[in-house]
Kinemage of the C-alpha trace (Angstrom):
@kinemage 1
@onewidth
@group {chain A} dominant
@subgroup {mainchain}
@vectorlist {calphas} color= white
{ca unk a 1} P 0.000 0.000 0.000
{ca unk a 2} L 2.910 2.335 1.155
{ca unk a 3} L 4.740 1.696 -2.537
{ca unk a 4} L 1.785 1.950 -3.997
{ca unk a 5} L 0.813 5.840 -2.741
{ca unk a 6} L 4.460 6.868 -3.056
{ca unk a 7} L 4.090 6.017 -7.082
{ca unk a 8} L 1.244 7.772 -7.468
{ca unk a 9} L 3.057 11.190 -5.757
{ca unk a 10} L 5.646 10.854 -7.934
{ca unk a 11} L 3.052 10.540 -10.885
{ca unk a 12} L 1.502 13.512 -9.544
{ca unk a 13} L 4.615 15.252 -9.580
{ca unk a 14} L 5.716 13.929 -12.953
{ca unk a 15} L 2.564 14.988 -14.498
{ca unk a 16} L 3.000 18.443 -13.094
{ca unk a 17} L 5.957 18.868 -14.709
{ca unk a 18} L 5.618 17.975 -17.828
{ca unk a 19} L 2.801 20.032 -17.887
{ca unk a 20} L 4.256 22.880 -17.036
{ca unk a 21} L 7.034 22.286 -19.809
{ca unk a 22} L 4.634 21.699 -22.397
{ca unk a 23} L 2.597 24.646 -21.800
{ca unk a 24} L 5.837 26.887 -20.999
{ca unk a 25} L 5.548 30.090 -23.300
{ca unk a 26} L 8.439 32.017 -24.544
{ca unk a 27} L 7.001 34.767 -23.096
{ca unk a 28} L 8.027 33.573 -18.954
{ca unk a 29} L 11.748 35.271 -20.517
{ca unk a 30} L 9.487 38.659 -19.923
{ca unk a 31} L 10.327 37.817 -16.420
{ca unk a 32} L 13.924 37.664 -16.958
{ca unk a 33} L 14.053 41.431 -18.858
{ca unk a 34} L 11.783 42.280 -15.501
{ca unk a 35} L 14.048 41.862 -13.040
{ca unk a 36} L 17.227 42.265 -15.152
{ca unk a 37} L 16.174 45.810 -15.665
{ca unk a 38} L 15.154 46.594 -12.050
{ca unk a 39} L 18.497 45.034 -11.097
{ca unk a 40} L 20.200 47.400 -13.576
{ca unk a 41} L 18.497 50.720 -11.988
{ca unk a 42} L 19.086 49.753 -8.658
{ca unk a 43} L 23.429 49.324 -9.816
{ca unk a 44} L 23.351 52.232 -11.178
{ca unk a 45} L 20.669 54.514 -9.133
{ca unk a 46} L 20.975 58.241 -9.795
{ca unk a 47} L 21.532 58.617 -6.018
{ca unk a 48} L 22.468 55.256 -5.207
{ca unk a 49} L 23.813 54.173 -1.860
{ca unk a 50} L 25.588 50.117 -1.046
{ca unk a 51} L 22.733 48.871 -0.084
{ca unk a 52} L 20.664 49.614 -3.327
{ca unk a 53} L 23.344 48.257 -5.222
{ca unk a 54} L 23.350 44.897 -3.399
{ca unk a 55} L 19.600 44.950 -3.717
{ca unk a 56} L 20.494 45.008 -7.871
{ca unk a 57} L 23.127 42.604 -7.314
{ca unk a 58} L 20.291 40.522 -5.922
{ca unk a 59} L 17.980 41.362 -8.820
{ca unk a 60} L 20.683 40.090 -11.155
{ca unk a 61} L 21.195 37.049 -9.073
{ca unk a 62} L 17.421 35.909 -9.535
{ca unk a 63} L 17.463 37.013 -13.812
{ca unk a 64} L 20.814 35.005 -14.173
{ca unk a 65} L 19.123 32.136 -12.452
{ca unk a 66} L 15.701 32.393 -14.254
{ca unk a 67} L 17.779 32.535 -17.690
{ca unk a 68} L 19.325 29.572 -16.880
{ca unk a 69} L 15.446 27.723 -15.845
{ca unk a 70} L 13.670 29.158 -18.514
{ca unk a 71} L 16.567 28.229 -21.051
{ca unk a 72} L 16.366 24.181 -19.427
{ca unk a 73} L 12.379 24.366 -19.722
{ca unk a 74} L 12.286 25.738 -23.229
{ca unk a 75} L 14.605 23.076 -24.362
{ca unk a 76} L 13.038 20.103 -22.573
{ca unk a 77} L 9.844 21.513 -24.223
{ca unk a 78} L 11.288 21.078 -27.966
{ca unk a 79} L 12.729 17.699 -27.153
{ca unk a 80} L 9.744 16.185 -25.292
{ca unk a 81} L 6.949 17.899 -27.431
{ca unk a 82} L 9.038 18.439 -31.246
{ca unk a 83} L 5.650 20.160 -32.726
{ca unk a 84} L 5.802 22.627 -30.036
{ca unk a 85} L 8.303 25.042 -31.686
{ca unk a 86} L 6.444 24.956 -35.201
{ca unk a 87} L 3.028 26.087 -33.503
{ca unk a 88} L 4.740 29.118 -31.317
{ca unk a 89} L 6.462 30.158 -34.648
{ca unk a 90} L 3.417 30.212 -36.508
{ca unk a 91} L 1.523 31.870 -34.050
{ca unk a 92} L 0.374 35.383 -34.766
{ca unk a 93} L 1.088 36.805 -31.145
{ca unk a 94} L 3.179 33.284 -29.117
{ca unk a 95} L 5.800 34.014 -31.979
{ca unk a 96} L 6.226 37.815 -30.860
{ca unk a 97} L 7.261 36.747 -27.378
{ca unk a 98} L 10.401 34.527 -28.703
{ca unk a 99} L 12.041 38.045 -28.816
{ca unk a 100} L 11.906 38.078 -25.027
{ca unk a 101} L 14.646 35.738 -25.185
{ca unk a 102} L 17.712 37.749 -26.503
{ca unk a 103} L 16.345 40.990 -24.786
{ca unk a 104} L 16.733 38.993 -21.482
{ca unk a 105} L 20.028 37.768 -22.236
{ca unk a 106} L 20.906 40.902 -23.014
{ca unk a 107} L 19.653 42.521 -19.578
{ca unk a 108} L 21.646 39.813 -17.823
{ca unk a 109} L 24.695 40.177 -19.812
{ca unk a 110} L 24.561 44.478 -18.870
{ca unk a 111} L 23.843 43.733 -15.408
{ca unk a 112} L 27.185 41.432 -15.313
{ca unk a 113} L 29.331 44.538 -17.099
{ca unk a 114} L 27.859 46.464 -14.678
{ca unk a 115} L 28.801 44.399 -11.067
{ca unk a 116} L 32.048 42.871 -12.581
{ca unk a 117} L 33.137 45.368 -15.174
{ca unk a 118} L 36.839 44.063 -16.846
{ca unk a 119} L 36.967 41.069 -14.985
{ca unk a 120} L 34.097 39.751 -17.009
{ca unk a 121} L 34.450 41.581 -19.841
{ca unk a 122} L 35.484 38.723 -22.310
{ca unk a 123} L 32.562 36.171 -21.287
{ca unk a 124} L 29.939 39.014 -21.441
{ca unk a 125} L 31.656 39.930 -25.274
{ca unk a 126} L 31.068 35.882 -26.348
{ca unk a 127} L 27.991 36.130 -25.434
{ca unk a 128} L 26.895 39.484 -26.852
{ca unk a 129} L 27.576 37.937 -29.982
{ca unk a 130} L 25.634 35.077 -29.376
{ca unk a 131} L 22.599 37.473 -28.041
{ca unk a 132} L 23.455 39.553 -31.839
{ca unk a 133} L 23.036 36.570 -33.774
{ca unk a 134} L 19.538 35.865 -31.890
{ca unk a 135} L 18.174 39.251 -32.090
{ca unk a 136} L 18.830 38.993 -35.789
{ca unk a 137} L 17.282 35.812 -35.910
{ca unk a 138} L 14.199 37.721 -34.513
{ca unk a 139} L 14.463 40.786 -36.099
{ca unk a 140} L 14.548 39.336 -39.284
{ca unk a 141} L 13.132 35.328 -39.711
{ca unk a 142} L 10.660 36.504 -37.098
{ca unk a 143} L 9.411 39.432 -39.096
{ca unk a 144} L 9.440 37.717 -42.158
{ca unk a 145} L 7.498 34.701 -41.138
{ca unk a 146} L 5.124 37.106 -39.754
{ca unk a 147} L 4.768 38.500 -43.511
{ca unk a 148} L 3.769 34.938 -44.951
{ca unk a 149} L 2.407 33.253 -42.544
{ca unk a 150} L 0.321 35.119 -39.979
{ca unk a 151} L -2.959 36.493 -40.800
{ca unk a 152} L -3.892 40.371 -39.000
{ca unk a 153} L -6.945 41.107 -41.686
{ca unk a 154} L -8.488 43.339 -38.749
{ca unk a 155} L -6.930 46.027 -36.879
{ca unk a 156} L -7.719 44.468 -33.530
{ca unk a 157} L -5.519 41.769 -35.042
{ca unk a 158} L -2.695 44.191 -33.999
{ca unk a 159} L -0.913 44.936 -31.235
{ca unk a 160} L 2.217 46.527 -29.637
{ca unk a 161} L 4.029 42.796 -29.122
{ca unk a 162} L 4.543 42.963 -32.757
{ca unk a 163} L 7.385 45.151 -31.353
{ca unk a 164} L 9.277 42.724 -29.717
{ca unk a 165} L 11.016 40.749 -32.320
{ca unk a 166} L 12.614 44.190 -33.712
{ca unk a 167} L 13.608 45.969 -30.576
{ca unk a 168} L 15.873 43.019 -29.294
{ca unk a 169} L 18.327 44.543 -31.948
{ca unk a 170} L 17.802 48.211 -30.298
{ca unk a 171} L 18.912 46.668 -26.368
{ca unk a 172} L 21.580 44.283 -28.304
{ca unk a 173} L 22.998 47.673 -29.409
{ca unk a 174} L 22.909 49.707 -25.835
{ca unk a 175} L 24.122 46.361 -24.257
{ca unk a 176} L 27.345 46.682 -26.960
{ca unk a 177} L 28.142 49.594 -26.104
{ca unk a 178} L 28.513 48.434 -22.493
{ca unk a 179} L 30.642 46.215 -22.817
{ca unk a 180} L 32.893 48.284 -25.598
{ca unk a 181} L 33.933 50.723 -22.476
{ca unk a 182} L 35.533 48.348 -20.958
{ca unk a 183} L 37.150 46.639 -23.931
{ca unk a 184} L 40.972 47.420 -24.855
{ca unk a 185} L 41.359 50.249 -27.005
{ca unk a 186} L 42.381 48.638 -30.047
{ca unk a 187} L 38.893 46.379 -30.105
{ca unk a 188} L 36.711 48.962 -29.812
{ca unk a 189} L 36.507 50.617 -33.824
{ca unk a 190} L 34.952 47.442 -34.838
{ca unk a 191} L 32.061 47.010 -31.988
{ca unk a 192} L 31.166 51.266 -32.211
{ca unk a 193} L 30.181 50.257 -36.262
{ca unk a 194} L 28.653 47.287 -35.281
{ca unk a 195} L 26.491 48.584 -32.475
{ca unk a 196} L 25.639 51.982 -34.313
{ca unk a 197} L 24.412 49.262 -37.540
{ca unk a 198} L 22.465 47.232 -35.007
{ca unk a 199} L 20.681 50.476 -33.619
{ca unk a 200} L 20.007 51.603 -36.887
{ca unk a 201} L 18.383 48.647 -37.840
{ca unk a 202} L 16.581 47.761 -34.991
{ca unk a 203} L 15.379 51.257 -34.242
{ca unk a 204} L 13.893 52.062 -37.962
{ca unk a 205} L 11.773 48.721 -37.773
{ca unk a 206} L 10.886 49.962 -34.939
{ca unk a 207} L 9.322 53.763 -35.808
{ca unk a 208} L 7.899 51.483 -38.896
{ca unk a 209} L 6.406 49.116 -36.284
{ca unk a 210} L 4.875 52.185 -34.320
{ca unk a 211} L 3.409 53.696 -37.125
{ca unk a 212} L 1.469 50.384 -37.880
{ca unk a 213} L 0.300 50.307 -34.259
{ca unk a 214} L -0.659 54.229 -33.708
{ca unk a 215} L -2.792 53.535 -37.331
{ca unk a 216} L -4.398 50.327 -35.425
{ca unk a 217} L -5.154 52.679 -32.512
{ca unk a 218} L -6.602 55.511 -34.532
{ca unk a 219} L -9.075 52.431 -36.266
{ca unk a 220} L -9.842 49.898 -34.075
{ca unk a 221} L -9.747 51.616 -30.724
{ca unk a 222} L -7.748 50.164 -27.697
{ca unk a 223} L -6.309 47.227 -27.383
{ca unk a 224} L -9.094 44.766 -24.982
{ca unk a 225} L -8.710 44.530 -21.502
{ca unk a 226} L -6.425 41.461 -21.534
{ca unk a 227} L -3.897 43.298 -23.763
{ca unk a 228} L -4.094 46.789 -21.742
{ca unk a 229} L -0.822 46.154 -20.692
{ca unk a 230} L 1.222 45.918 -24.040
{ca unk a 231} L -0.155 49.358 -24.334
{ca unk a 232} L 3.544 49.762 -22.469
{ca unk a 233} L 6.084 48.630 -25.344
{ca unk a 234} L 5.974 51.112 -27.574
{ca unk a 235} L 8.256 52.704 -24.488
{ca unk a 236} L 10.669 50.271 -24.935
{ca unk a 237} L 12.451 50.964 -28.632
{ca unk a 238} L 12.115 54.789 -27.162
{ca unk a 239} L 13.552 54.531 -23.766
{ca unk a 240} L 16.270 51.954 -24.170
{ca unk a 241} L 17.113 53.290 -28.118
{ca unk a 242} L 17.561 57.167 -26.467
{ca unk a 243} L 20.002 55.434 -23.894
{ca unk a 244} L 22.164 53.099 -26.361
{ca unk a 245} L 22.341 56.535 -28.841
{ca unk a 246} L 23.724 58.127 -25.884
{ca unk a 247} L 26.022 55.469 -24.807
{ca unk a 248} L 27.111 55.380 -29.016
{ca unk a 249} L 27.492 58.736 -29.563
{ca unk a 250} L 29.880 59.182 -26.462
{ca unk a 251} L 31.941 56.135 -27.096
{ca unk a 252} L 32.078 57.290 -30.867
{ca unk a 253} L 33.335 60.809 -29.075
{ca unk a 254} L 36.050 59.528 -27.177
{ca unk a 255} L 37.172 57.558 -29.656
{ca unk a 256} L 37.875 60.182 -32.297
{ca unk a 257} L 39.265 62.939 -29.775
{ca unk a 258} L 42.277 60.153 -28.882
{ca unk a 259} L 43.019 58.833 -32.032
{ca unk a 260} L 43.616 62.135 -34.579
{ca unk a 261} L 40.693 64.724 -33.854
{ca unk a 262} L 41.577 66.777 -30.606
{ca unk a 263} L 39.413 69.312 -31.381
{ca unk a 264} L 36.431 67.314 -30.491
{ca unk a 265} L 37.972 68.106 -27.383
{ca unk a 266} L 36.766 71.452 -27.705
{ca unk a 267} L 33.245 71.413 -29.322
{ca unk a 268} L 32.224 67.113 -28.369
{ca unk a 269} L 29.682 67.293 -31.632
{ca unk a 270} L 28.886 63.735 -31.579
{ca unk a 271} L 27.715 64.142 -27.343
{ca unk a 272} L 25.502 66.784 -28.391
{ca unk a 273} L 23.894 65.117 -30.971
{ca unk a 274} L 23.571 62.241 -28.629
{ca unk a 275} L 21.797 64.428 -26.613
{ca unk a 276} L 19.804 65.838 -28.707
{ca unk a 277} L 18.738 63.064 -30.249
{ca unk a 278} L 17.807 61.091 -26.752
{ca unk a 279} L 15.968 64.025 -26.000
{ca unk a 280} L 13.580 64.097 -28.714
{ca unk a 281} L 12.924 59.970 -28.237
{ca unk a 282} L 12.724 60.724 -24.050
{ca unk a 283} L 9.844 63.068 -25.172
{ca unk a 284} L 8.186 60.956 -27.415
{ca unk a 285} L 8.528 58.083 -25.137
{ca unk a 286} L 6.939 59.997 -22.313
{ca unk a 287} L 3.822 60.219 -24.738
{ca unk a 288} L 3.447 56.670 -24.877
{ca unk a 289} L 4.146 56.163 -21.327
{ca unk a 290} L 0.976 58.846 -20.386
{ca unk a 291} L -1.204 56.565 -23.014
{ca unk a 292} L -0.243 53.310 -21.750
{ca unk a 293} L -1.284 54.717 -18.213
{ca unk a 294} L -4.361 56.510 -19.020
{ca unk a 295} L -4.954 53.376 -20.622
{ca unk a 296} L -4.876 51.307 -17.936
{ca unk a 297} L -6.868 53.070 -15.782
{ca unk a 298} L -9.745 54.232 -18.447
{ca unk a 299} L -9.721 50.210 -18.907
{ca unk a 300} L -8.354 48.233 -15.707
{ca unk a 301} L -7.052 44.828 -16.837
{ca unk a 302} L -8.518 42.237 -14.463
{ca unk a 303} L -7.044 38.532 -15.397
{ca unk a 304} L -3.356 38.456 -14.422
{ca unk a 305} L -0.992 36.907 -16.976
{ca unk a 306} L 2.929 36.571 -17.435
{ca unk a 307} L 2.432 39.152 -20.568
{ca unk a 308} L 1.995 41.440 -17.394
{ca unk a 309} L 6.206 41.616 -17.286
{ca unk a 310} L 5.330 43.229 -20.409
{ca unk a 311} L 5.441 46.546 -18.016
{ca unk a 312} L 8.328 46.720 -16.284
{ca unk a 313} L 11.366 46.285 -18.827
{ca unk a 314} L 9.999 49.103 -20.958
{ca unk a 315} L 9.678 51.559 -18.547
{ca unk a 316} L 12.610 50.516 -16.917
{ca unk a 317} L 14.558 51.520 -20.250
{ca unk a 318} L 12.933 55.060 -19.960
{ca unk a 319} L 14.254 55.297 -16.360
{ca unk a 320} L 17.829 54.313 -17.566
{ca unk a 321} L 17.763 56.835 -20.645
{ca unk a 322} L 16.296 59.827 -17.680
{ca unk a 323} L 19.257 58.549 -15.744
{ca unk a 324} L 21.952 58.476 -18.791
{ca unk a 325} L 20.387 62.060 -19.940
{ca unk a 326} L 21.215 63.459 -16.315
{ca unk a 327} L 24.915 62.178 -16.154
{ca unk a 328} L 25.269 63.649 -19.875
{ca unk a 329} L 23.395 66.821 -18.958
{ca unk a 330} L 24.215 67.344 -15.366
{ca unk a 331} L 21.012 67.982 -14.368
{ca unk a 332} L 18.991 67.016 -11.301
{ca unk a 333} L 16.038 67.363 -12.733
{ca unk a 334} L 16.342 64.044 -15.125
{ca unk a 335} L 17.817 62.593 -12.322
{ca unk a 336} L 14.762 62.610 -10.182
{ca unk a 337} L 12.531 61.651 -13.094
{ca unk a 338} L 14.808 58.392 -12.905
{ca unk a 339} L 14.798 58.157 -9.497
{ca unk a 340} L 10.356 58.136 -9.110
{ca unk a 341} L 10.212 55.977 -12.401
{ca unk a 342} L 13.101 53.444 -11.814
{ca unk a 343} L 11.319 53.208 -7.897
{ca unk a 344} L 8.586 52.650 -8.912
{ca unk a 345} L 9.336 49.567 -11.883
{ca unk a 346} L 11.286 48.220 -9.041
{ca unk a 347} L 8.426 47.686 -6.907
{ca unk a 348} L 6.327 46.542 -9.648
{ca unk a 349} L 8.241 43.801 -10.457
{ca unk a 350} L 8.534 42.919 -6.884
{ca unk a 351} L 4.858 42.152 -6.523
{ca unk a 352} L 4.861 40.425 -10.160
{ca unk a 353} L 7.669 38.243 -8.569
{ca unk a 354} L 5.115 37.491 -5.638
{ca unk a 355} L 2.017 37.484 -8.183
{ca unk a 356} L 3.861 35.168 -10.599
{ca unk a 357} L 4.860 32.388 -8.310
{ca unk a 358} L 1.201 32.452 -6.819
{ca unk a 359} L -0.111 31.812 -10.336
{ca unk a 360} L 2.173 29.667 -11.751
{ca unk a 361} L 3.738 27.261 -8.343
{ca unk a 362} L 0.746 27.665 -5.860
{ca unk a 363} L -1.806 27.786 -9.277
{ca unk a 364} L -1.183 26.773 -12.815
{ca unk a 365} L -3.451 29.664 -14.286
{ca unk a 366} L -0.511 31.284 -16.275
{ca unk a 367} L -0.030 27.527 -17.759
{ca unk a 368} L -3.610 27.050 -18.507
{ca unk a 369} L -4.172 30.425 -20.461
{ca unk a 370} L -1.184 29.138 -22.417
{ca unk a 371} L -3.013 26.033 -23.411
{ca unk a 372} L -6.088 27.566 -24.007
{ca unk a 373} L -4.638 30.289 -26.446
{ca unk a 374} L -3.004 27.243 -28.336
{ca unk a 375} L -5.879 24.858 -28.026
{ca unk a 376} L -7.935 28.302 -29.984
{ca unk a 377} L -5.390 28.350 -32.685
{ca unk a 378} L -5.068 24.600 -33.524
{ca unk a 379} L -7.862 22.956 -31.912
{ca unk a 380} L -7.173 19.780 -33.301
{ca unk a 381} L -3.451 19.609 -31.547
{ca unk a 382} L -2.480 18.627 -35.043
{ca unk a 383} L -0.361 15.304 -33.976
{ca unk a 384} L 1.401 17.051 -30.941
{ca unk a 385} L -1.383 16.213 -28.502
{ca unk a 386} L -1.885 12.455 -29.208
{ca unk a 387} L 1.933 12.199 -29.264
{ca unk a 388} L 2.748 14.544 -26.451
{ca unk a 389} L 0.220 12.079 -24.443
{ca unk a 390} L 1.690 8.734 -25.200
{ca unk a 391} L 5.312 10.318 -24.734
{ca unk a 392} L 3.982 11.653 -21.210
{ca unk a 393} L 2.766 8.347 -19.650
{ca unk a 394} L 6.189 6.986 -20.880
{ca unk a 395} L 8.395 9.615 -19.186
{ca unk a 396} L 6.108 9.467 -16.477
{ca unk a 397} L 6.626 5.792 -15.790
{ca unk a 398} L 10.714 6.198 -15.929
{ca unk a 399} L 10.311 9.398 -13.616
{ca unk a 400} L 8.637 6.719 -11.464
């Protein structure tokens, strides 16, 4: 009797599992961008003290080790479940959310530059190149797929996550030119072209991308309740493209003035148009940020969901770029607009940290909206369900 209510825990704990990895969306690496950007604010907080700056340290802790659980899950989903990958990619919003993935390993990889500085310089340099050659991946395959294969007939076919895929090339950029000031001096030409071609690219798909979605506004209205929330992205190509323009422009500054052109010295062109520039996005990402909360409080979202990280990384790039803006500028006045914004995504994310693990540990709601949104798009399961069933029961029984 003992053995035989000791298998059935562990088949209750098997099936748990694999439930949760075959209903784990790309978009739980939302989470990671979360807390990675909350953990970058607090390291570098306009009037920071030690103990903020352990609290980031923290912060970066728990985004490093989410990566690395969300990385495990996604690729236990792909070998347990093979169809799995083929109906997120298809999907006309699931697919938008594999750009969370390189725009959290990019967070992580800044955060690490920004604790460790030179001494982990070179692994956070492999890996940028790893996070360029995914961003691309999204930027481009993603956006083209989209073009053949995903119907949006309607204009409440349309939201703001159609953002994602390009703007992982826009925080790829900023997160280069992190790790360029603290590369030796004769690396650094090549990675100021590439992150200025990586900016320009991702931040022209994504004015083109914003146009589309302030035309879907002006005919179909607000986004619905559930969706209230990625009324916040547009913030992101804004707020974290104003900071890596002023992290490009300086680097692209210093460069010149000690290598041949000492007169920059004098009259630093390239920082003012960096500021200029980060200005005029810092304004027109303050727009967005007063729609996105008007917007939520003309129409309260209700239903909690892990799209709800959706949030906190764009708004923590507009408290970065306020921040970046003040150190450029010298003015308190940015400074403070940093210090009430970047407060306030920090506590934010601390409650969807609580909210999260309620829903998705304690509950499986975040899991079952997941399979619901699927089961609405292929409602036959194609062959993965019959499959994904019969491979279950025999995992299950060599679990047990």
């Amino acid at each position: 009797m003992l053995e035989k209510s000791e298998f059935l825990v562990r088949r209750s704990i098997a099936e748990i599992l694999l439930y949760r990895i075959k209903y784990f969306s790309p978009a739980w690496f939302g989470m990671v961008m979360g807390t990675g950007i909350s953990g970058a604010i607090l390291i570098d907080y306009p009037f920071g003290a030690e103990w903020l700056r352990d609290i980031g340290i923290a912060f970066w802790a728990f985004a490093t080790g989410l990566l690395i659980l969300f990385c495990i899950m996604t690729m236990l989903r792909h070998i347990l479940f093979p169809g799995a990958f083929k109906q997120v990619l298809f999907h006309p919003m699931q697919s938008m959310f594999l750009g969370c993935i390189p725009m959290g390993l990019s967070s992580v990889i800044a955060d690490t530059i920004g604790i460790f500085g030179k001494r982990a310089v070179w692994p956070c340099y492999i890996l940028w190149w790893i996070d360029l050659a995914l961003s691309l991946s999204c930027a481009w395959l993603l956006v083209f797929v989209g073009f053949v294969r995903h119907s949006r007939k309607q204009p409440e076919g349309l939201n703001a996550v159609i953002l994602l895929p390009v703007v992982t090339l826009v925080v790829n950029s900023s997160t280069g030119s992190i790790i360029l000031e603290e590369l030796p001096e004769n690396w650094r030409p090549h990675m100021i072209v590439m992150t200025t071609l990586v900016w320009g690219n991702g931040e022209i798909l994504a004015y083109a991308f914003t146009c589309v979605y302030a035309w879907r506004l002006l005919t179909g209205n607000m986004p619905a309740r559930e969706m209230m929330i990625s009324c916040f992205l547009p913030i992101g190509p804004l707020g974290q493209g104003a900071y890596g323009f002023l992290l490009n422009s300086q680097n692209l500054q210093n460069y010149l003035v000690k290598h041949g052109y000492p007169m920059l010295s004098q009259v630093p062109v390239f920082k003012y148009v960096g500021i200029i520039v980060a200005v005029v996005m810092v304004g027109f990402a303050t727009f967005w940020l007063f729609c996105a909360v008007a917007g939520c409080l003309y129409c309260r979202p209700k239903i909690f969901g892990i799209t709800w990280w959706g949030l906190t990384f764009p708004v923590g790039t507009y408290a970065v770029a306020t921040n970046q803006l003040g150190i450029a500028l010298n003015a308190d006045a940015f400074r403070v607009i940093s210090c009430v914004v970047g407060t306030t995504v920090v506590v934010v994310s601390f409650a969807l940290v609580i909210a999260t693990f309620y829903f998705s540990v304690i509950k499986d709601d975040i899991f079952r909206n997941f399979a619901t949104e699927m089961e609405q798009m292929y409602p036959k399961q194609e062959a993965l369900s019959n499959k994904t069933d019969d491979l279950g029961e025999s995992t299950i029984e060599k679990f047990c």
